[in-house]
PyMOL Python script that loads the backbone (N, CA, C, O; Angstrom):
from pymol import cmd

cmd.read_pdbstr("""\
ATOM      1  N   UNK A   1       4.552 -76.509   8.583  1.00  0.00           N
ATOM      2  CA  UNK A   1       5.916 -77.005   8.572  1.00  0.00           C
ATOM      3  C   UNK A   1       6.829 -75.973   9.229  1.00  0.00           C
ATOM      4  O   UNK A   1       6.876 -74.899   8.630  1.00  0.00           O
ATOM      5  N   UNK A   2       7.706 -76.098  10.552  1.00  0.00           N
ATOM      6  CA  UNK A   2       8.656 -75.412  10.693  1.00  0.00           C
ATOM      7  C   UNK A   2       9.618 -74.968  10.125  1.00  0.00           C
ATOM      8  O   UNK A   2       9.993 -75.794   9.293  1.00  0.00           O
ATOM      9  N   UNK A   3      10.378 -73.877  10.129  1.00  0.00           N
ATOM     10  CA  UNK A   3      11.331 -72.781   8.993  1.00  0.00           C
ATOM     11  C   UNK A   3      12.080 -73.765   9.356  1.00  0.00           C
ATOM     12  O   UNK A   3      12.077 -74.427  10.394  1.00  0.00           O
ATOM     13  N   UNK A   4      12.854 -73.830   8.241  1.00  0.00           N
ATOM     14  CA  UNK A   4      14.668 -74.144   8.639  1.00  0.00           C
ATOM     15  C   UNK A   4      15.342 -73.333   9.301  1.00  0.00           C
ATOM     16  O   UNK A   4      14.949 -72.182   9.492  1.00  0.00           O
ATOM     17  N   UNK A   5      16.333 -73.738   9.707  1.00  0.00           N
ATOM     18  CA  UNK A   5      17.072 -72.949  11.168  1.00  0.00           C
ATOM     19  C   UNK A   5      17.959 -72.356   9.814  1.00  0.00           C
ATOM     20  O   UNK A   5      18.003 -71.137   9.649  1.00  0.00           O
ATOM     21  N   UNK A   6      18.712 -73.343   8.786  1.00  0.00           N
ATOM     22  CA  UNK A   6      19.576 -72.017   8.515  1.00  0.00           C
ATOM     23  C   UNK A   6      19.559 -72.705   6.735  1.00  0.00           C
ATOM     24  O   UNK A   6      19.208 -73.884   6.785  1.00  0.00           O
ATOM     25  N   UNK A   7      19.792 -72.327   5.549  1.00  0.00           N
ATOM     26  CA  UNK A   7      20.195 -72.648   4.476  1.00  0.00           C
ATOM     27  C   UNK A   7      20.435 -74.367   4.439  1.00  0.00           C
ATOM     28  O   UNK A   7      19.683 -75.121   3.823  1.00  0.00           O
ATOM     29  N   UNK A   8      21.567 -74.792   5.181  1.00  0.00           N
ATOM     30  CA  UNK A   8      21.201 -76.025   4.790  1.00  0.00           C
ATOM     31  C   UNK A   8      20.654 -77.079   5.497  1.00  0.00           C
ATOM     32  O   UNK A   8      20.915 -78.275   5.365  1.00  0.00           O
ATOM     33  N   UNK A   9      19.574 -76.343   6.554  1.00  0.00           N
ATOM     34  CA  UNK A   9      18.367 -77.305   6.789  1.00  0.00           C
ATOM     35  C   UNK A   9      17.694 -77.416   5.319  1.00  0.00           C
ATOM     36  O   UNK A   9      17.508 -78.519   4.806  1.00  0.00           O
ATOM     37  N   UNK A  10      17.404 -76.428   4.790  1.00  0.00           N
ATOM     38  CA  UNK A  10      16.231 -75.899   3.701  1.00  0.00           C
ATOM     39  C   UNK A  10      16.206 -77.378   2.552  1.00  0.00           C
ATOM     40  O   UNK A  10      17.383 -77.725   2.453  1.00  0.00           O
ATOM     41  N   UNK A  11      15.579 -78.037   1.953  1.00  0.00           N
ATOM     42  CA  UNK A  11      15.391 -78.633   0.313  1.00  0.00           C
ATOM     43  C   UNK A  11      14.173 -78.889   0.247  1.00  0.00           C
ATOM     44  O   UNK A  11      13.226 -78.839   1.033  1.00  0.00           O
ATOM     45  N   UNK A  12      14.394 -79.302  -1.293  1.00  0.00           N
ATOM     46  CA  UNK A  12      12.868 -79.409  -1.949  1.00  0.00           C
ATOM     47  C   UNK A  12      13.670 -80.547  -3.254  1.00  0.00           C
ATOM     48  O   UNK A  12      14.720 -80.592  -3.895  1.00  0.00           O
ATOM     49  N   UNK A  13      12.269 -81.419  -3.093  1.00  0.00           N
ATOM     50  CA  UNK A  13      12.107 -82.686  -4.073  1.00  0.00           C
ATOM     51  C   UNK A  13      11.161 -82.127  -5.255  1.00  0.00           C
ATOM     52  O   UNK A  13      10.135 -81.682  -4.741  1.00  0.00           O
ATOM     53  N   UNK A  14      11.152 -82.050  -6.068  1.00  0.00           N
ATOM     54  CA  UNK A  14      10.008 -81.826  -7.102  1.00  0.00           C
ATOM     55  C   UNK A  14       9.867 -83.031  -7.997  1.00  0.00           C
ATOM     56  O   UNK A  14      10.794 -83.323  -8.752  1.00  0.00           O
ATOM     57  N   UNK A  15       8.469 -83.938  -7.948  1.00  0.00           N
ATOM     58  CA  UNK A  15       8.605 -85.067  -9.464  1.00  0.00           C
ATOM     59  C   UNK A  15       7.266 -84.656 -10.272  1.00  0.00           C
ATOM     60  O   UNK A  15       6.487 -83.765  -9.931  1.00  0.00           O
ATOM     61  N   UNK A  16       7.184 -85.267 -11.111  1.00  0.00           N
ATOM     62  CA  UNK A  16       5.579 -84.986 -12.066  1.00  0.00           C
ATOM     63  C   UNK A  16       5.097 -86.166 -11.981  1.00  0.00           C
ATOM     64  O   UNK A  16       5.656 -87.157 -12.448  1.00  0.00           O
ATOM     65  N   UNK A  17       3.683 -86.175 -11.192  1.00  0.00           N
ATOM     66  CA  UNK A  17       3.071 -87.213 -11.215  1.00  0.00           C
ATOM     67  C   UNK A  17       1.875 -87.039 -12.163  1.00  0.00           C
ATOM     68  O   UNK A  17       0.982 -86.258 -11.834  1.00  0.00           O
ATOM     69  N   UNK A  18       1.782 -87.894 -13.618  1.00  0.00           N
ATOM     70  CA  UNK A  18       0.917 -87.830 -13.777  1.00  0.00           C
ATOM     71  C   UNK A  18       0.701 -86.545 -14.261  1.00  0.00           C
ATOM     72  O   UNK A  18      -0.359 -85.963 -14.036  1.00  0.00           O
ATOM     73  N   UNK A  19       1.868 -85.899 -15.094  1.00  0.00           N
ATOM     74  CA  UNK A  19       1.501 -84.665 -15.641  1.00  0.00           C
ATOM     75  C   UNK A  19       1.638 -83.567 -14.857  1.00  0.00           C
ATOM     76  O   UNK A  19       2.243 -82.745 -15.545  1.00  0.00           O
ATOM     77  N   UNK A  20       1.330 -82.966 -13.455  1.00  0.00           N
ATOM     78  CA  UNK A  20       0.921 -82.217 -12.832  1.00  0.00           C
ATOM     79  C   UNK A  20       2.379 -82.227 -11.618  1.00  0.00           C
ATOM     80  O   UNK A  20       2.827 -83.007 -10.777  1.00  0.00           O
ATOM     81  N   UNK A  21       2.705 -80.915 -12.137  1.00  0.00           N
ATOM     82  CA  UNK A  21       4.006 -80.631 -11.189  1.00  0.00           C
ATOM     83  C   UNK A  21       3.731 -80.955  -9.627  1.00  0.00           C
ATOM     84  O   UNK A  21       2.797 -80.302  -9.160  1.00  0.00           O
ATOM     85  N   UNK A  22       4.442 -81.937  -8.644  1.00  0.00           N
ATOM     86  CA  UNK A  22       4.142 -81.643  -7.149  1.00  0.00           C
ATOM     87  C   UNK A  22       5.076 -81.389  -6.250  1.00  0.00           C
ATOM     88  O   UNK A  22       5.847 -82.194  -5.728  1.00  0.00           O
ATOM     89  N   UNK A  23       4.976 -80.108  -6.059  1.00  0.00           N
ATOM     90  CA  UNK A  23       6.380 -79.111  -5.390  1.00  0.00           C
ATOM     91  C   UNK A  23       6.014 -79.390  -3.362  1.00  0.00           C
ATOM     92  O   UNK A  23       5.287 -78.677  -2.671  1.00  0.00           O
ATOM     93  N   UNK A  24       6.491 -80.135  -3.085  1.00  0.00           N
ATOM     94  CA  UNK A  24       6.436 -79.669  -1.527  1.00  0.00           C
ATOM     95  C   UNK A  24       7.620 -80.025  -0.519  1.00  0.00           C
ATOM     96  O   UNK A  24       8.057 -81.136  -0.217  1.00  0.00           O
ATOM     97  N   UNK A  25       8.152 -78.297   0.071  1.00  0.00           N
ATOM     98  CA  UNK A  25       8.847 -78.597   1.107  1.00  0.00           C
ATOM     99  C   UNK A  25       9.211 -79.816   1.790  1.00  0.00           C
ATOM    100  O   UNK A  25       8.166 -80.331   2.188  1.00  0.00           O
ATOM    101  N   UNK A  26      10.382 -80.632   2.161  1.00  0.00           N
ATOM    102  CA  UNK A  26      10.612 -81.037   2.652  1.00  0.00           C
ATOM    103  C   UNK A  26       9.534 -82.542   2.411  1.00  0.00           C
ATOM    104  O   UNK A  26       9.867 -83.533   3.061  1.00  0.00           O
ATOM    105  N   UNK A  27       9.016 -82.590   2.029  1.00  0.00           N
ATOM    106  CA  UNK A  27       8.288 -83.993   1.550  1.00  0.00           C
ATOM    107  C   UNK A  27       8.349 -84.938   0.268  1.00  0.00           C
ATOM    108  O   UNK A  27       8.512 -84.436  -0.844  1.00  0.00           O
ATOM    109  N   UNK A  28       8.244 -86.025   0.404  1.00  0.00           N
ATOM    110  CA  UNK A  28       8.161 -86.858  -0.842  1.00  0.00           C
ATOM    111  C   UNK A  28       7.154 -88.194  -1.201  1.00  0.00           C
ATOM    112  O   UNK A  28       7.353 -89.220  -0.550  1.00  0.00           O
ATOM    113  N   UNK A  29       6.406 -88.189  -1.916  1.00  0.00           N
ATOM    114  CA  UNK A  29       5.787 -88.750  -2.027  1.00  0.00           C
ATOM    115  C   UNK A  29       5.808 -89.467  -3.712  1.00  0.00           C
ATOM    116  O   UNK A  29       5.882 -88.704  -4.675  1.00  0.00           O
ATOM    117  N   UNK A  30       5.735 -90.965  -3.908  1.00  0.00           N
ATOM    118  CA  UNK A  30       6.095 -91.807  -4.885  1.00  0.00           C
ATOM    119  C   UNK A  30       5.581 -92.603  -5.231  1.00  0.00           C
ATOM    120  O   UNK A  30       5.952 -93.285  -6.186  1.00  0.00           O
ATOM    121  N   UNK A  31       4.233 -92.846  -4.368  1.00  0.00           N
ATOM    122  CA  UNK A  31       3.586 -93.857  -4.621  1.00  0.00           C
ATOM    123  C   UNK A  31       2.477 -93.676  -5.987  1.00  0.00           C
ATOM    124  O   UNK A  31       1.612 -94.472  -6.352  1.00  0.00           O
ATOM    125  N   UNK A  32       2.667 -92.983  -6.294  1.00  0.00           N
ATOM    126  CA  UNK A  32       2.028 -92.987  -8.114  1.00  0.00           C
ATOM    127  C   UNK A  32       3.383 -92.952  -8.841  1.00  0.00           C
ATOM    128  O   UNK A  32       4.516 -92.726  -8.416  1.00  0.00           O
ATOM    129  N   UNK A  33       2.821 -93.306 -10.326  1.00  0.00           N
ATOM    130  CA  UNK A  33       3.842 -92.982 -11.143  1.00  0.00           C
ATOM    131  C   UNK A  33       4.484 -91.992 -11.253  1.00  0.00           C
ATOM    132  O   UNK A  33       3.872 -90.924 -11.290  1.00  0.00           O
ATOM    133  N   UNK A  34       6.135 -92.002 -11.356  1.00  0.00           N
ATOM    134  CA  UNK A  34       6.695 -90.218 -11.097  1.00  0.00           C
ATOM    135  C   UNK A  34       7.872 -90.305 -12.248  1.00  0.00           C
ATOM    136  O   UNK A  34       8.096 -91.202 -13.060  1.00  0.00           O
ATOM    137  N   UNK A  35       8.521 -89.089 -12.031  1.00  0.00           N
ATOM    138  CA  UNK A  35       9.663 -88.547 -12.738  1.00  0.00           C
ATOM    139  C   UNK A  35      10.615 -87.891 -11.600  1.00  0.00           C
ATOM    140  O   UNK A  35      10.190 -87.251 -10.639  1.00  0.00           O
ATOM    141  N   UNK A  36      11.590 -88.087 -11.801  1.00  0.00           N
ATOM    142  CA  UNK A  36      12.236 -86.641 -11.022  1.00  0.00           C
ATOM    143  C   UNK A  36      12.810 -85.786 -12.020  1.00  0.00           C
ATOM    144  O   UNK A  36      13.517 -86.008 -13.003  1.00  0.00           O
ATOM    145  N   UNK A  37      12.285 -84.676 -11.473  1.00  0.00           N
ATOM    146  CA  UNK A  37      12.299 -83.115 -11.803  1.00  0.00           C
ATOM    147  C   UNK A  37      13.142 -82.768 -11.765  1.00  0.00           C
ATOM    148  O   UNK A  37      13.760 -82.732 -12.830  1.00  0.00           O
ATOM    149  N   UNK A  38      14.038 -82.072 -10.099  1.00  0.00           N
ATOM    150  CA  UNK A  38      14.127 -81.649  -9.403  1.00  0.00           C
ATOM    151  C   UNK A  38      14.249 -81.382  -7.917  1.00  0.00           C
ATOM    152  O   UNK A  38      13.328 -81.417  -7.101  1.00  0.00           O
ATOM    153  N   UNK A  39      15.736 -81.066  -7.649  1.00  0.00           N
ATOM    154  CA  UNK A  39      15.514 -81.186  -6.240  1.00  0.00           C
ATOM    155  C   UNK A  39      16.976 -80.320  -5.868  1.00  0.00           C
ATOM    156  O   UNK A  39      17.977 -80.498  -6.561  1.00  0.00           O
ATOM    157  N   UNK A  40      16.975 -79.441  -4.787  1.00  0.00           N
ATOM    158  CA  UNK A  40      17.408 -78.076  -4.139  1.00  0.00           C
ATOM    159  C   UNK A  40      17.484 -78.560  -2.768  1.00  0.00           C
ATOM    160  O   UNK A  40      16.590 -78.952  -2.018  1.00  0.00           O
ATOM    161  N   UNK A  41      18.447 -78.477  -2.638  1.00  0.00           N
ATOM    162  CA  UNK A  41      19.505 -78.407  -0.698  1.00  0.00           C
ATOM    163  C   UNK A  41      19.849 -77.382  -0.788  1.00  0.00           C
ATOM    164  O   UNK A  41      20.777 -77.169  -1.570  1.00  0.00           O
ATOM    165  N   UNK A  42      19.247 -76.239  -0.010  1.00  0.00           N
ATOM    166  CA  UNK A  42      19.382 -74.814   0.771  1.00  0.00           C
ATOM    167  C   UNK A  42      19.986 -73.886  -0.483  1.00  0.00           C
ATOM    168  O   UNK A  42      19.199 -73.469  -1.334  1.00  0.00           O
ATOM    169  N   UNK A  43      21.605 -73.536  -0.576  1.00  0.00           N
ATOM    170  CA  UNK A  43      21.581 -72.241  -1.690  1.00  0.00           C
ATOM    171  C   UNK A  43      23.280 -73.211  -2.359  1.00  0.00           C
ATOM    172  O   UNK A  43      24.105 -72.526  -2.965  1.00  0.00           O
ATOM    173  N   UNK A  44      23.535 -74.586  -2.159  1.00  0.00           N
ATOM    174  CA  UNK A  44      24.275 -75.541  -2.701  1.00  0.00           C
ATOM    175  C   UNK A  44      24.597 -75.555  -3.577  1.00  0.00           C
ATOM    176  O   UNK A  44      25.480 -75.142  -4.329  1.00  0.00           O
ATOM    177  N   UNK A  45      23.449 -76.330  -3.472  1.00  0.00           N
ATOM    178  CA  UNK A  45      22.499 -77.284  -5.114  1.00  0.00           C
ATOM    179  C   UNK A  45      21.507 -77.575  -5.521  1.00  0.00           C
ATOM    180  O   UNK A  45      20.533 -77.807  -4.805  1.00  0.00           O
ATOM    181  N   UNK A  46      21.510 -77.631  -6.731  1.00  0.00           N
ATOM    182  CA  UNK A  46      20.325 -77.483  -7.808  1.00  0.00           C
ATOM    183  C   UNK A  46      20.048 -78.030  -8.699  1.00  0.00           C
ATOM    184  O   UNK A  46      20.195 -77.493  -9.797  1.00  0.00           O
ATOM    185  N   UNK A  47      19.653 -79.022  -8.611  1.00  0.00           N
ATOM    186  CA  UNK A  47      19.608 -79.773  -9.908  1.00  0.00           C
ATOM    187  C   UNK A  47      18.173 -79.843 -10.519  1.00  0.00           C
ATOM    188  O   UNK A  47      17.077 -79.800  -9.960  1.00  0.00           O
ATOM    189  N   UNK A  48      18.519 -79.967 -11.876  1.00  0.00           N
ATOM    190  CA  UNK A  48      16.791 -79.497 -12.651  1.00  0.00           C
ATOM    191  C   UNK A  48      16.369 -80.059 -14.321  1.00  0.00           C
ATOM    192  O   UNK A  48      16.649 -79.563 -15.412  1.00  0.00           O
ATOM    193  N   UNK A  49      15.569 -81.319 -13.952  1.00  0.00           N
ATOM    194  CA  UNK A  49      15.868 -81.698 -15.414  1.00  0.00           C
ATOM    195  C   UNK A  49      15.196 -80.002 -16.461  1.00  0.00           C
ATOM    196  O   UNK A  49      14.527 -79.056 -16.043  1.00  0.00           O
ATOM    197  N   UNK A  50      15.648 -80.220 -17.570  1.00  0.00           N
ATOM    198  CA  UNK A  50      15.092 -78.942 -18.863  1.00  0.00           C
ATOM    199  C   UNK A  50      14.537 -79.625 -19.575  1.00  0.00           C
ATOM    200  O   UNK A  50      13.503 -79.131 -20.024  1.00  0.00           O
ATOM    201  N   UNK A  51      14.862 -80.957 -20.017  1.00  0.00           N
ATOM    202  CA  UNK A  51      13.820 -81.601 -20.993  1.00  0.00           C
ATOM    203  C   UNK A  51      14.252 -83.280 -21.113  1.00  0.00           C
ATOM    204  O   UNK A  51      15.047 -83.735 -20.290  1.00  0.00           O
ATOM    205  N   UNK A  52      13.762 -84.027 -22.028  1.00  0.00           N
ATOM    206  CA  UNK A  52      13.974 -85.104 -21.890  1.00  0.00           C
ATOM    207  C   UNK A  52      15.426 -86.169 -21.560  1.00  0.00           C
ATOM    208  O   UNK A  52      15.649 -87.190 -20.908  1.00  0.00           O
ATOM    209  N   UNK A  53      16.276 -85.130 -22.532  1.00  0.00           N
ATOM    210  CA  UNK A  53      17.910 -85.505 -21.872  1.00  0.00           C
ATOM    211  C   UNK A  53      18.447 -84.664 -21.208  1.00  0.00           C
ATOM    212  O   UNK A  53      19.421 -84.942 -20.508  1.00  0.00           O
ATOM    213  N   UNK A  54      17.918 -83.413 -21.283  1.00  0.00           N
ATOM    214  CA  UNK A  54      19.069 -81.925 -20.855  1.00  0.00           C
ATOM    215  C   UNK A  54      18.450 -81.834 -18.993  1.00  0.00           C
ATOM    216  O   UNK A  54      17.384 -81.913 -18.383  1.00  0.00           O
ATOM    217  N   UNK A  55      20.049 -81.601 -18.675  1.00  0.00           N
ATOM    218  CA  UNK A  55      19.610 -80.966 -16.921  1.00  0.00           C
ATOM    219  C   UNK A  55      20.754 -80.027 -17.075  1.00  0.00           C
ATOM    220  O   UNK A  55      21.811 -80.012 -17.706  1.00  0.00           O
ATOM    221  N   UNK A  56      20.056 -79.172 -16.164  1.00  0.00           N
ATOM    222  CA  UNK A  56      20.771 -77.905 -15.610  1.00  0.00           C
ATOM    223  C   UNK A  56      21.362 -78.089 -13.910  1.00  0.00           C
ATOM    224  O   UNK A  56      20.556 -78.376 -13.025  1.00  0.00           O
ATOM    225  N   UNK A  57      22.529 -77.929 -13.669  1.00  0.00           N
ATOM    226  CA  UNK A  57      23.407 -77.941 -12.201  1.00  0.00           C
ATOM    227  C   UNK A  57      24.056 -76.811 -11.768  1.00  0.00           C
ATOM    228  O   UNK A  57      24.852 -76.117 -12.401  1.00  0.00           O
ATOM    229  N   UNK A  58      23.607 -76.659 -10.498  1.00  0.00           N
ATOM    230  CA  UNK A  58      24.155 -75.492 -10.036  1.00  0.00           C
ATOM    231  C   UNK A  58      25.024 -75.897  -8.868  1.00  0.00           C
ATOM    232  O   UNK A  58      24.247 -76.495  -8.124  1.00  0.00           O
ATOM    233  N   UNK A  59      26.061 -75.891  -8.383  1.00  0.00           N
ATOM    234  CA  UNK A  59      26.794 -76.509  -7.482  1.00  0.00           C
ATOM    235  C   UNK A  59      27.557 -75.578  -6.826  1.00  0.00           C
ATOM    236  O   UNK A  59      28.555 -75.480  -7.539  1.00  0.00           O
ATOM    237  N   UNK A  60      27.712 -74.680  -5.698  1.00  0.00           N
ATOM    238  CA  UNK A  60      28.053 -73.786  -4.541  1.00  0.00           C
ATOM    239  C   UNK A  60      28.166 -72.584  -5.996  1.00  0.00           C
ATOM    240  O   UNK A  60      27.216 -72.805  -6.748  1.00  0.00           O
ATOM    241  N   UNK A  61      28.648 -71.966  -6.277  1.00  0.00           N
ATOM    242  CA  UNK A  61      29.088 -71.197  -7.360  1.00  0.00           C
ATOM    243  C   UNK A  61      28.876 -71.256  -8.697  1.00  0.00           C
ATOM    244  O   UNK A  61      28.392 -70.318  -9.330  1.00  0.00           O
ATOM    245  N   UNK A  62      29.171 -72.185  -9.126  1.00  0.00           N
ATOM    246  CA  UNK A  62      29.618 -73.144 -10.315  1.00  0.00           C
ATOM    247  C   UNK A  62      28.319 -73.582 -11.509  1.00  0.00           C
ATOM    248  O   UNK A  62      27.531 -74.222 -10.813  1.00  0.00           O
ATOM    249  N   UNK A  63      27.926 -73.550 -12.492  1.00  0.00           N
ATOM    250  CA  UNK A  63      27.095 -74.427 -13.526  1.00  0.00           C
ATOM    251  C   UNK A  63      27.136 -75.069 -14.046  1.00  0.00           C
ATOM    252  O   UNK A  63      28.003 -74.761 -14.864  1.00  0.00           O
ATOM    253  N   UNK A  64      26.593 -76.415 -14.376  1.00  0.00           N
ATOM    254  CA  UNK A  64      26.662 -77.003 -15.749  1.00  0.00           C
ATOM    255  C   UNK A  64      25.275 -77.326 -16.313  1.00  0.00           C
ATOM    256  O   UNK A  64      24.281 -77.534 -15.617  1.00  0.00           O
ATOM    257  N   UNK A  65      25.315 -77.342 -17.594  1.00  0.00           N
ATOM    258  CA  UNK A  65      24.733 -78.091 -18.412  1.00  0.00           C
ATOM    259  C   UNK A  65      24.905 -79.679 -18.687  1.00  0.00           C
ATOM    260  O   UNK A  65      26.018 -80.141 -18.937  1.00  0.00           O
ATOM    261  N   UNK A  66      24.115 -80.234 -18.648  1.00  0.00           N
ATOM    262  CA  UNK A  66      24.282 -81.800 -18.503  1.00  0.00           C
ATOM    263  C   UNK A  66      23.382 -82.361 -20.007  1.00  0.00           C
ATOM    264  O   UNK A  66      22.171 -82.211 -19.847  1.00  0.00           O
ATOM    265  N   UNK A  67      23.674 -82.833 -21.100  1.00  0.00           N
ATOM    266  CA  UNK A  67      22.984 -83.760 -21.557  1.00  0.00           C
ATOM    267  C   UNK A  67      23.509 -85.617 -21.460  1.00  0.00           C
ATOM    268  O   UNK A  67      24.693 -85.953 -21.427  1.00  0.00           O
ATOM    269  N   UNK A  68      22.170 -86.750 -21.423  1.00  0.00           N
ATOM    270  CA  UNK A  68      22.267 -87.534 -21.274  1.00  0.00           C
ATOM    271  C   UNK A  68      22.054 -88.333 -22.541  1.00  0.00           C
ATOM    272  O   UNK A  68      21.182 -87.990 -23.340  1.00  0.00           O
ATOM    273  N   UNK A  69      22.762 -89.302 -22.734  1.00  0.00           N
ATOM    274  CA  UNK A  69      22.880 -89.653 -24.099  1.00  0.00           C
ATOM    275  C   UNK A  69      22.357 -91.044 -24.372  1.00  0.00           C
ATOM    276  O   UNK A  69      22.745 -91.864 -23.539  1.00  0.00           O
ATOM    277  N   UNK A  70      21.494 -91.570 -25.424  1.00  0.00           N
ATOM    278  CA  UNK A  70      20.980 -92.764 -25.355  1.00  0.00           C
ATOM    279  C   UNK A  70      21.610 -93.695 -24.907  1.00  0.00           C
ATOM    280  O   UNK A  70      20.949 -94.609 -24.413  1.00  0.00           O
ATOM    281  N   UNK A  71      22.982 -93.796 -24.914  1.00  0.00           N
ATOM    282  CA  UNK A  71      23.565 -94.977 -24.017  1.00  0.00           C
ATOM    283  C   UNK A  71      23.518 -94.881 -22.482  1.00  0.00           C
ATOM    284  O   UNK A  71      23.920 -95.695 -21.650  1.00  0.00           O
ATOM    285  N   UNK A  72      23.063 -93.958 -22.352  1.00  0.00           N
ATOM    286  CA  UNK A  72      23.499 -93.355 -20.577  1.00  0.00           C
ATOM    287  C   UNK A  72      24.383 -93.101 -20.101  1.00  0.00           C
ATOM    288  O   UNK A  72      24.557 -93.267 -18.894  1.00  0.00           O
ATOM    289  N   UNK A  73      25.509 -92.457 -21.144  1.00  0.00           N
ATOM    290  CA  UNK A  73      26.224 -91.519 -20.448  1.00  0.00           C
ATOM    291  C   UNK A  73      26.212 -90.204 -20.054  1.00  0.00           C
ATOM    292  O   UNK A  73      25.034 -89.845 -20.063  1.00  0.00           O
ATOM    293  N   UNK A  74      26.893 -89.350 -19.730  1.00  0.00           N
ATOM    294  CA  UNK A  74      26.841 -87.701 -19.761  1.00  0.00           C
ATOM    295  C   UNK A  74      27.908 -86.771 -20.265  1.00  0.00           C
ATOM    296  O   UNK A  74      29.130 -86.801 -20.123  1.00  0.00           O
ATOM    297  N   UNK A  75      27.137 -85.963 -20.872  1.00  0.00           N
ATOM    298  CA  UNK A  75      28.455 -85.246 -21.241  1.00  0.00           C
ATOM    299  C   UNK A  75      27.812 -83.771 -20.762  1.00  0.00           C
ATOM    300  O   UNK A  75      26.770 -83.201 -21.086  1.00  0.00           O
ATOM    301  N   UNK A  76      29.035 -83.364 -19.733  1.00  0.00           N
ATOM    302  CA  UNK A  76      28.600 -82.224 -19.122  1.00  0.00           C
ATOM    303  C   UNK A  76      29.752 -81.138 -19.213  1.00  0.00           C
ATOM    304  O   UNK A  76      30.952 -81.413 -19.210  1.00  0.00           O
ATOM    305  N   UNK A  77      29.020 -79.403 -19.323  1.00  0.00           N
ATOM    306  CA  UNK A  77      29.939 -78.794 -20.108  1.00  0.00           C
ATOM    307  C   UNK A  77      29.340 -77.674 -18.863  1.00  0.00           C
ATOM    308  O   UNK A  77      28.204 -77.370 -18.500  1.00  0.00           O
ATOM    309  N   UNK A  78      30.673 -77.265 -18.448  1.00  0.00           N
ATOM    310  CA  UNK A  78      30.767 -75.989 -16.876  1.00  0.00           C
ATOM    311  C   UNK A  78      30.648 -75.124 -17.629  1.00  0.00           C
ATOM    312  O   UNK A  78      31.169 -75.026 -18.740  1.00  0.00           O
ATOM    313  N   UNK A  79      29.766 -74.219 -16.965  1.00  0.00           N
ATOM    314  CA  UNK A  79      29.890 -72.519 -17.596  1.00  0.00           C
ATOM    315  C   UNK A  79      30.779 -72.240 -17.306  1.00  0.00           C
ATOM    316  O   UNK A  79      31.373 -72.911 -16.463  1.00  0.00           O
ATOM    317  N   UNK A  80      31.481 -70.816 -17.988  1.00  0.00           N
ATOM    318  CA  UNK A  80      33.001 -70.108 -17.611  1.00  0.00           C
ATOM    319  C   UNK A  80      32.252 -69.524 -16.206  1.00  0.00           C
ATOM    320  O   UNK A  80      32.504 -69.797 -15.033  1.00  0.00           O
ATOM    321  N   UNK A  81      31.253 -68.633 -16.768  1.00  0.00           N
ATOM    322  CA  UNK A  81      31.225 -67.864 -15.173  1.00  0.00           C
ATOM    323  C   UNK A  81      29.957 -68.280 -14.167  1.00  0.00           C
ATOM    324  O   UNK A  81      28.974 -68.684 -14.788  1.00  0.00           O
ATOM    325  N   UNK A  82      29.858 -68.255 -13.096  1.00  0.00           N
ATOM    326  CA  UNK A  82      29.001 -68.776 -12.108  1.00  0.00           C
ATOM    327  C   UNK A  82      27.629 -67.855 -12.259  1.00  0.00           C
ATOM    328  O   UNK A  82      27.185 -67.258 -13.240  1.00  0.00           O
ATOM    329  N   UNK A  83      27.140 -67.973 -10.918  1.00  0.00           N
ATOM    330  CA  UNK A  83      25.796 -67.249 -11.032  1.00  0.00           C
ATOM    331  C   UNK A  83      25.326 -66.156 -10.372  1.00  0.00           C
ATOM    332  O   UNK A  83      24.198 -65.726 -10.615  1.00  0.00           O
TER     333      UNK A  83
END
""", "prot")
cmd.dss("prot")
cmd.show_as("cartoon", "prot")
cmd.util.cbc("prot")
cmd.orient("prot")
């Protein structure tokens, strides 16, 4: 796979298929059963589930914590300080 020219060529998809983390550059693949994980555009963003409701966001500077709530809403709470 060729480098990215600069930061935001760069991402990554991550889902669990089937138990077994599958991390690859610039690719995606769905045709089994999946989840999404995870997924990173250059030094942006970051998004990352932590567990069944909780995700973690990282956005240019900035954090949050995200939980999702049986109705499907969100209630998301910014860190004071960045990263």
């Amino acid at each position: 796979m060729p480098k990215p020219k600069s930061d935001r060529d760069s991402w990554r998809l991550q889902v669990d298929r089937l138990g077994e983390a599958q991390a690859r550059p610039g690719q995606f693949d769905a045709r089994a059963p999946s989840g999404f994980d995870e997924i990173v555009v250059g030094k942006w963003l970051h998004l990352e589930r932590m567990n069944t409701a909780g995700w973690w966001l990282r956005l240019g500077d900035r954090e949050a914590d995200i939980i999702v709530k049986p109705d499907g809403t969100a209630e998301v709470t910014w860190r004071e300080e960045g990263f």
